[in-house]
N, C-alpha and C positions, 0 to 999 in steps of 0.2 A: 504494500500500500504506500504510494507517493505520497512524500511529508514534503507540504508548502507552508511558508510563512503567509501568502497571500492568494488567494485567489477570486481571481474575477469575473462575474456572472454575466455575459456580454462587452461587447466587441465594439462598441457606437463611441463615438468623439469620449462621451464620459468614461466609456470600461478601458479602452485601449490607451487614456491618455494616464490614467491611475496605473495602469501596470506597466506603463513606462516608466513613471516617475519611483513606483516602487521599487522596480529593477537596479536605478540609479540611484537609488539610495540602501544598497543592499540585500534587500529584500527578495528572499526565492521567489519567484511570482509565476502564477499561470492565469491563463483566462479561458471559459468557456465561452463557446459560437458555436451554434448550430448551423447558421446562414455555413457555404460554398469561400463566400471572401468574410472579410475582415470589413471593419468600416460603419457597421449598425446600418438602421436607417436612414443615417445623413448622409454616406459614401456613395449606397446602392440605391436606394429609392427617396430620397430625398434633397437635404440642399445642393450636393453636385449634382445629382442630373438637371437638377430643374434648373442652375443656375446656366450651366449648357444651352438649354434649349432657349435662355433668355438671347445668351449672349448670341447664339446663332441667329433669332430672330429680329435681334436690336440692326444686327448685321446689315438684313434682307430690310426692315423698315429703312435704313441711309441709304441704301440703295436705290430705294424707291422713291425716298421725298427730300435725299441731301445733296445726291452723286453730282444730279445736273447742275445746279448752282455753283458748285466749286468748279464746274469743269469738265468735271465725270462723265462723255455722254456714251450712253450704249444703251442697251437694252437690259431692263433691270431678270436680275436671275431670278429664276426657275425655281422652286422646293422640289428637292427631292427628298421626302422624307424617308424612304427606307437608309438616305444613306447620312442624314441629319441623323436618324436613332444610330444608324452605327458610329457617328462623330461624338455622340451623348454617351455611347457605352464605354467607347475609349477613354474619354476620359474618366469614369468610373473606373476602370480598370486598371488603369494609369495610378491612382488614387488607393485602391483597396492593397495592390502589389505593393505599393510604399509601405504602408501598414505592414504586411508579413514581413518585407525587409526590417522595421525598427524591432519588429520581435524578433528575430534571427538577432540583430545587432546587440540588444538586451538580454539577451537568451531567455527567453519569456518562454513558455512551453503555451502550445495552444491545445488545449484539451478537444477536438473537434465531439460536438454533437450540442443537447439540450439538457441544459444543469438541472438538479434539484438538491434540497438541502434536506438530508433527511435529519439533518441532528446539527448542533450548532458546532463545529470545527470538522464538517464534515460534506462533502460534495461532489454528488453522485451523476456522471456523465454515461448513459447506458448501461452495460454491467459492471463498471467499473468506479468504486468510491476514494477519493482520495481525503484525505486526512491535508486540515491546512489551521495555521491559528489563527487567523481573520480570515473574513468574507466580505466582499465588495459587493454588490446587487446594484446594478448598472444594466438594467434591462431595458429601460429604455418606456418608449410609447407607440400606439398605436393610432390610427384616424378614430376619431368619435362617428356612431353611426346616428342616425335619426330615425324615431320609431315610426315603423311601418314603411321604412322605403329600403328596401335589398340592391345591395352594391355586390354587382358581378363585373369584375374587372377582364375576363376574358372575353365577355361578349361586347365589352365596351360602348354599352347604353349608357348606362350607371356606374362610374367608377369613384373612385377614391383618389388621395395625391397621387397614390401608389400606379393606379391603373392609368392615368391621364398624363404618367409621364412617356406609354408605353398604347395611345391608341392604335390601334388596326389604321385608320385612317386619318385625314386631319377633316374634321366636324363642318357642315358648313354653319349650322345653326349649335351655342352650344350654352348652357345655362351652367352658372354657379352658384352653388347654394353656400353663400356664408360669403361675406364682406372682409375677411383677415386677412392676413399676409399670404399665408398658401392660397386663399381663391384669387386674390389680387394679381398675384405673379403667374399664377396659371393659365387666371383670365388670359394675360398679357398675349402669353405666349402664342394660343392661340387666336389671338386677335389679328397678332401681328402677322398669322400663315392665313387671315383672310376669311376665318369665322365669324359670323354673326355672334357679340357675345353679352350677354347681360345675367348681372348680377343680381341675385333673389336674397337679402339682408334682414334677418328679424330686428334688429336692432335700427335707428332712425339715422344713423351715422356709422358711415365706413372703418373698419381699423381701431374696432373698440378699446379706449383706454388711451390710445393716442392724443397728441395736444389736439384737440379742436380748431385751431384755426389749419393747421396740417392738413388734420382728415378733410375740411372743407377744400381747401386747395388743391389735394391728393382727387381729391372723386372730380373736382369741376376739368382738371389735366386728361384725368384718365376719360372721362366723357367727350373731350374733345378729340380722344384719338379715336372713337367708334364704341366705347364702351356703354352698355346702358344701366342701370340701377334703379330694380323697386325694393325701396326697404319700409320699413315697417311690415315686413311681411311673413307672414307664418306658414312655412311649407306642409299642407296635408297630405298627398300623398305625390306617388310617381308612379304612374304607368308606364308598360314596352309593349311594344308589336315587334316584327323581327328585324326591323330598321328602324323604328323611332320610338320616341321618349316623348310623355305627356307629363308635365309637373301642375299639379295644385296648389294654389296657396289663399288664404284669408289677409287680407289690409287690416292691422291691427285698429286704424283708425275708425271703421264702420264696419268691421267683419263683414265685407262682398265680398265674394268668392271669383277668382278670377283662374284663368291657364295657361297654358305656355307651351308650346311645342320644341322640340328641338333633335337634333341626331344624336344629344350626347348630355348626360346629365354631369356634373361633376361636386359630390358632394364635398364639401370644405369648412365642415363644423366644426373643428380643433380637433385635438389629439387627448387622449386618455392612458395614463399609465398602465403600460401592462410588467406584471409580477404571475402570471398563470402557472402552473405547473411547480412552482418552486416550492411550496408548500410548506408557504410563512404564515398560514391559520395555525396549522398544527404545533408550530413552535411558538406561538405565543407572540410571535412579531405584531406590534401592534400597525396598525392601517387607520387612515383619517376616514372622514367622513365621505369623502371622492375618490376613496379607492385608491390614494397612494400611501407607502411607506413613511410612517411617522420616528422622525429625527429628532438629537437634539443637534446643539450649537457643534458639535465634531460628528456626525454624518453618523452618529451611533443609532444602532434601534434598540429596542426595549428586551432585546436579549441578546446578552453579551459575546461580542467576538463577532457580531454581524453589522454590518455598516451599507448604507444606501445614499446614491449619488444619481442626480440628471435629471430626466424626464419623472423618472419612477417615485422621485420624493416631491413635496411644494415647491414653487417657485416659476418664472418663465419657463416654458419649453423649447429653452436654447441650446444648440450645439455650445456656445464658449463659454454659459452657465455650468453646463455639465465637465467641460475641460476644468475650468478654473476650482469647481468641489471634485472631481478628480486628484488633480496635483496635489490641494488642502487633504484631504483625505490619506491621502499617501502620503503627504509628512507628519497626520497626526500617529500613524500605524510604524511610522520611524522614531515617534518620543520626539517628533519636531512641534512646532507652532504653526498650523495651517491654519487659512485664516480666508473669506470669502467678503470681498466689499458688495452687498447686495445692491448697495443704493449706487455703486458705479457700474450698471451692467448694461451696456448699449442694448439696442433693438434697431434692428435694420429690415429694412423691406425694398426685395429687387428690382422693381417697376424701373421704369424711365420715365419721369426721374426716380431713382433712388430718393427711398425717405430713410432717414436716422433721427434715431433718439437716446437721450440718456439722464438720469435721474428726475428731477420733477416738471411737472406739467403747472401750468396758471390755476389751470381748473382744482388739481390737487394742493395748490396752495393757497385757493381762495378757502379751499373746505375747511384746511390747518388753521386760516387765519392769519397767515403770513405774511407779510408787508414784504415784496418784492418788485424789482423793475425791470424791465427786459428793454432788450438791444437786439434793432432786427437788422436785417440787411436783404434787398434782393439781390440774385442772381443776375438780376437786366445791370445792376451797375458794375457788373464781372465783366473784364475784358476778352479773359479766354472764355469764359460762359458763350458768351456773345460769337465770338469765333467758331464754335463747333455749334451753334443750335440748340442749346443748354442753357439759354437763360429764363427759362420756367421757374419758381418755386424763389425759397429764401434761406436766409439761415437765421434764429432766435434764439439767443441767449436770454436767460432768467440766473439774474442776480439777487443775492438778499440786498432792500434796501440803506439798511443802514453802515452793513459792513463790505458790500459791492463781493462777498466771496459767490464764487458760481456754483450756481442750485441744480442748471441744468439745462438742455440746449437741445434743440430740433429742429432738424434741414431737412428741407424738400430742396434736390438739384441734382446736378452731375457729382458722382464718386461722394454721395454723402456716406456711405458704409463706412467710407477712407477717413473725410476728415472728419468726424466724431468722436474719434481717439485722442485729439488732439484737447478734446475738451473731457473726453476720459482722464487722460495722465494730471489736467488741470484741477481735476475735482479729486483724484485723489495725495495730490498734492495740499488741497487746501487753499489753492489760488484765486486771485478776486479778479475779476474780468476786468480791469485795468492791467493786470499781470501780463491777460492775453493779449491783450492793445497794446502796450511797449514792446513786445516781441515782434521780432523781425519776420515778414512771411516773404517768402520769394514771390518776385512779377514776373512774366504773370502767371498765377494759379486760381485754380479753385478755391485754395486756402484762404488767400486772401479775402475772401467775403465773411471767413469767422473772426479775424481781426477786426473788419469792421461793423460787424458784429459788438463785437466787445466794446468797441470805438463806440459806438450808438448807446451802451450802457452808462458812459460816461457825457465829454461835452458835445460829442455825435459822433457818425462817420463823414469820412472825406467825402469819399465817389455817388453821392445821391442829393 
């Protein structure tokens, strides 16, 4: 029976980034995968493929509406998508082969199959139980379903993130059920291969949780590129025939009942942790009230020697959430101080434009009470903005008012993923958006619109 010091229940941005860090801090470490590669659901069916088909389609959009004005004249290309999804796999596989390399490098052992725990230092991969002194439970999550509507991803009516990155064809007419970041980006993608596409939102506003003025700017962009939006809207059910898809829904406003046709449903209601099969009732692991693993402040559950990180416990369901309690986790299983800043954790969404955010919102700090100021800037007074077709959207800064330190910030524009970091490292420095404003930004960038940003927190910006 193999004696590990660690072992880790899944293979996703959180399990594979923990038994790395274990490995490198000594630690015997293995991981269980049942999945063929490595990588969880962000590698193989999630944020890399999808971020593929964006960028392949942002492609084919310049093509079409940027090529001629610069210069560019020909005839805009063709989709071929059998050979787009083979450009989407490659890069997956590009990606998940990396992963096997750093566990080869770390000498990680990969236990292949489907874990379970049958006893606490103890973890059983088919007939085979290994003996380990911690356990990682990094399993990750799955799409949320909606009751009464069945998602079959191989016939491809009705699918999930999972099936929709992988249609049989590309949809002429295609419906999204859910306004968040996965239906937004998926909308995208197929908008931009020439689908009919609108979005079906129970909620009255896109991107829930996001700053408000964002989501207004984000849905009025996205509407201008073809996209349509009914929210307030409560989906009843979804019919198939053997080519098309009927959706139902009720107007929260007057309960009418109205319908929707289309080739292709694609549900987009969140994701739900999944822990199935591990058989943490039986141990006494305790579970919140939504079905994820209950932690404390060290990724510990309520019986000892078992630790959960990512999707599967509270918090965002982010890929760099789950890296960053990963690493933490791993150095608390080392006698180190691992440590998780909650309130610095961006959120990005991959639209054109790119929207980013990171710690607080107006709205969350009217509710607090907060006496705050913000510094905005658009993107029209960006020089390179301006130059590529990107002067959409802005960048806002939210300072406390009395002490100007930065509370929090959210861009709608080009490479907003990128520079949000910049006001990441700011906030966990403790810096006052005057810090940001005397800081040198190179001309010309994108960046420079969070300087003046910062600049407009104080006695303004320059360029507007």
């Amino acid at each position: 029976m193999a004696q590990y010091d660690v072992i880790v229940i899944g293979a996703g941005p959180g399990g594979y980034v923990a038994a790395i860090r274990c490995a490198q801090l000594g630690l015997k470490t293995a991981v269980v995968e049942g999945r063929e590669t490595l990588g969880g659901t962000c590698l193989n069916v999630g944020c890399i493929p999808s971020k593929a088909l964006l960028h392949a389609t942002h492609q084919l959009h310049e093509a079409e509406h940027n090529f001629a004005t610069m210069g560019l004249k020909g005839k805009a290309p063709s989709v071929d998508w059998p050979t787009m999804q083979e450009y989407k796999q490659s890069v997956v596989d590009g990606n998940t082969k990396g992963i096997e390399f750093l566990f080869k490098k770390n000498k990680i052992d990969w236990l292949k199959g489907w874990g379970s725990i049958p006893a606490a230092g103890k973890v059983k991969v088919g007939d085979e139980t290994y003996e380990t002194k911690n356990i990682i439970v990094a399993t990750g999550s799955i799409p949320s379903a909606l009751p009464g509507i069945t998602v079959d991803n191989e016939a491809g009516l009705v699918v999930d993130s999972t099936g929709a990155l992988s249609l049989p064809k590309i949809p002429k007419k295609m419906i999204v059920v859910g306004a968040g970041v996965i239906g937004l980006e998926l909308g995208s993608v197929y908008k931009r291969l020439g689908a009919e596409v609108t979005v079906v939102e129970f909620l009255d506003n896109i991107t829930p949780g996001m700053d408000g003025e964002v989501q207004k700017n984000l849905q009025k962009i996205l509407k201008k590129q073809g996209m349509e939006f009914i929210l307030g809207a409560a989906v009843q059910s979804v019919e198939t025939t053997k080519t098309k898809a009927k959706l139902t829904y009720k107007l929260r406003k007057d309960e009418s009942e109205h319908t929707l046709d289309a080739d292709c449903v694609l549900v987009a209601t969140g994701r739900k942790a999944y822990t199935d099969g591990l058989g943490l009732a039986d141990l006494g692991v305790e579970m919140t009230d939504r079905g994820q693993v209950k932690t404390d402040a060290h990724w510990a559950t309520s019986v000892k020697g078992i630790y959960a990180i990512g999707d599967a416990i509270t918090g965002p369901m982010l890929a760099h959430k789950a890296e960053d309690e990963g690493m933490a986790c791993a150095e608390v299983l080392a006698g180190k101080h691992g440590h998780v800043n909650y309130s610095v954790i961006p959120g990005v969404i991959y639209t054109h434009p790119e929207v980013a955010s990171v710690g607080a919102t107006e709205e969350s700090l009217k509710a607090e009470g907060r006496a705050y100021k913000v510094g905005k800037f658009p993107f029209m007074g960006n020089a390179r903005a301006k130059a590529v077709f990107a002067s959409e959207g802005f960048v806002k800064i939210i300072a406390d008012k009395d002490t100007d330190r930065v509370l929090g910030a959210h861009i709608i524009g080009p490479a907003a993923g990128d520079m949000i970091h910049e006001i990441c490292v700011a906030m966990e420095f403790g810096a006052s958006a005057q810090d940001v404003a005397l800081t040198c930004h190179a001309h010309p960038t994108y960046s420079e619109a969070v300087r003046e940003a910062a600049l407009a927190c104080g006695d303004g910006a320059i360029h507007v």
